[in-house]
N, C-alpha and C positions, 0 to 999 in steps of 0.2 A: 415487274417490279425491278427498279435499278437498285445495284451494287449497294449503293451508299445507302438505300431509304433498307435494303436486306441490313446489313450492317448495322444500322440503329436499331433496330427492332432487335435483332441477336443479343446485342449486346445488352436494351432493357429486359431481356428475358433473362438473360445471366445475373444481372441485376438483382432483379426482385426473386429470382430461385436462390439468391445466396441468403437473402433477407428473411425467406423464410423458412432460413435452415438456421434460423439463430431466434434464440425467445431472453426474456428477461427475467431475473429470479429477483424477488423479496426477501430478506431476512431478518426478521425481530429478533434483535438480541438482547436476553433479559440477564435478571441477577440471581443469586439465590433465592428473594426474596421475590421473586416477577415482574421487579420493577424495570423498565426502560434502561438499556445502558448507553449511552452517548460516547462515540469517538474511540469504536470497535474497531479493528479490522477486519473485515471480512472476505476471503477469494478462494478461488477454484482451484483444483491443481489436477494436472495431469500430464499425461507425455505429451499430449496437442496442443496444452498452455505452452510448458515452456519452451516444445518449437517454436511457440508464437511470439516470445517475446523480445519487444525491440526495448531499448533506453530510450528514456526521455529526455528533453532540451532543459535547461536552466534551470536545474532543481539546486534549490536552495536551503541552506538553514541559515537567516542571521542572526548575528547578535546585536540586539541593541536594547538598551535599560536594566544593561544584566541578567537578560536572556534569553535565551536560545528561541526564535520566530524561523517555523511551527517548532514546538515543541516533539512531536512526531510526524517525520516525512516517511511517505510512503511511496516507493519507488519499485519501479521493473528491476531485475537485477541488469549490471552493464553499465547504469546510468551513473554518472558521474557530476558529484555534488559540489557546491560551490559554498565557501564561509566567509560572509561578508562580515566584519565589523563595522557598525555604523557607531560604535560608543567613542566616545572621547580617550577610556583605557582602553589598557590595553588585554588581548585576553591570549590562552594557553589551550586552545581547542585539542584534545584528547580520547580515545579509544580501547580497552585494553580488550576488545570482545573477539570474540576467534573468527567470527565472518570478516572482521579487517578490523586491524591493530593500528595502527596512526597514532602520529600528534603534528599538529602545526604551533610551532613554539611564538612565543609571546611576537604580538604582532598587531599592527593597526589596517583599517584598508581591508581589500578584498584580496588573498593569496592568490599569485598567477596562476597556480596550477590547481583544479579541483581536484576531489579524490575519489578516488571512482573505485565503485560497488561492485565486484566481480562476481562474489559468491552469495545463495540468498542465505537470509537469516535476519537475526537483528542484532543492532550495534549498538549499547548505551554510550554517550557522550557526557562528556564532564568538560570543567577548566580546571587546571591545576591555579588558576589564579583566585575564581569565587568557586567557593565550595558548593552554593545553593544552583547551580547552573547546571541542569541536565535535560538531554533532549532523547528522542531515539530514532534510527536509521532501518525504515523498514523494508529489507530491500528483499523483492516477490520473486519466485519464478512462472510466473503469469503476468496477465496482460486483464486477467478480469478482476477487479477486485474496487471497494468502496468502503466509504465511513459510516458508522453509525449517526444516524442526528442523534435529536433532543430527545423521540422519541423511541429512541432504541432501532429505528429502520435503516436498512443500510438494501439499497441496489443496484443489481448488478445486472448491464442492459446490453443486446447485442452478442449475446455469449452462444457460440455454433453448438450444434447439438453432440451429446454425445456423453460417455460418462466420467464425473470429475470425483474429488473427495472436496468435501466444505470444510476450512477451516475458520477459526477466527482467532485471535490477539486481541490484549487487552495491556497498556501500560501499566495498571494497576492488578496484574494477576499475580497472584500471592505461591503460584504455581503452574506453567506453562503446559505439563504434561497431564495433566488435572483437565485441559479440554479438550472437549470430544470433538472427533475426526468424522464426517459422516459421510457417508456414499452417495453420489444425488447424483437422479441421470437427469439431465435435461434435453429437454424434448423442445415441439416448434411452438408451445402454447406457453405463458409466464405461469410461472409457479410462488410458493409462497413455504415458508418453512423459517420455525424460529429454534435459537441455538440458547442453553440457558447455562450463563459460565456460573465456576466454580468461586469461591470466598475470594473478594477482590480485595484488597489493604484498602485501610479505611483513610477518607479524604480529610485531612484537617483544614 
């Protein structure tokens, strides 16, 4: 066997032994009531997440029609975000939250400089210009994490084995420390496991 034909083969064997040292979780996230909750956060956490995590490229929140597109971004911690205005006003983009403080003062266009997410947590955003203008800054210390659909599913694919805690987030939680933290080991086989949040403010 030559060099190069040993080579390939090593290398698809490292390959497919890393792939199936990682499995994918499901998670139904419901309400008090059991019903589906839509546009959860859901992710993993441990010392081997956030060795893992890098920043992502071009995250954005814009503003246009008066507001904030997406309304919740969700980001690696590190990653550094970008606020584009596409309105015609002008707007006052704004932070008072303790993971990072900011404002970028009244302004049209896309500011040269984004600002960047150092620490995780979350960040509510306002304008001091319209009052009705608020988005959130969800910045992760992992690299596993997803949304809830329509039907309350949220997965998370690729995730190496080992033991994490499961958390989720909710925009509309009426109490953050009201959700449960769970212990989940993941293994090389997909798993399945639903999380049932506490009283969420009601949507008008």
């Amino acid at each position: 066997m030559n060099l190069k034909l040993l080579t390939i083969l090593l290398t698809l064997a490292l390959l497919f032994s890393s792939v199936s040292l990682a499995a994918g979780l499901q998670v139904q996230v419901i309400d008090e009531q059991g019903k589906p909750v839509a546009g959860a956060v859901v992710f993993l956490e441990s010392a081997a997440a956030s060795a893992a995590v890098k920043p992502v490229d071009d995250a954005r929140i814009v503003q246009k029609d008066k507001t904030f597109i997406p309304d919740v971004l969700v980001i690696p911690r590190g990653t550094a975000v970008y606020f584009p205005n596409e309105d015609t006003v002008r707007h006052h983009v704004y932070s008072f939250s303790a993971i990072k403080p900011f404002e970028i003062k009244l302004y049209v266009g896309t500011p040269s400089a984004p600002v960047l997410f150092d620490q995780s947590g979350v960040a509510v955003l306002g304008c001091n210009i319209h009052d009705e203008m608020i988005a959130w800054v969800v910045a992760l210390d992992t690299p596993y994490y997803s949304r809830s659909d329509q039907q309350g599913l949220s997965r998370l694919e690729q995730v190496p084995a080992g033991s994490y805690t499961l958390r989720v987030w909710h925009k509309d939680l009426l109490n953050e420390q009201d959700v449960p933290r769970l212990a989940i080991e993941i293994g090389q086989q997909p798993q399945q496991t639903t999380v049932q949040l506490p009283k969420l403010a009601p949507v008008f």
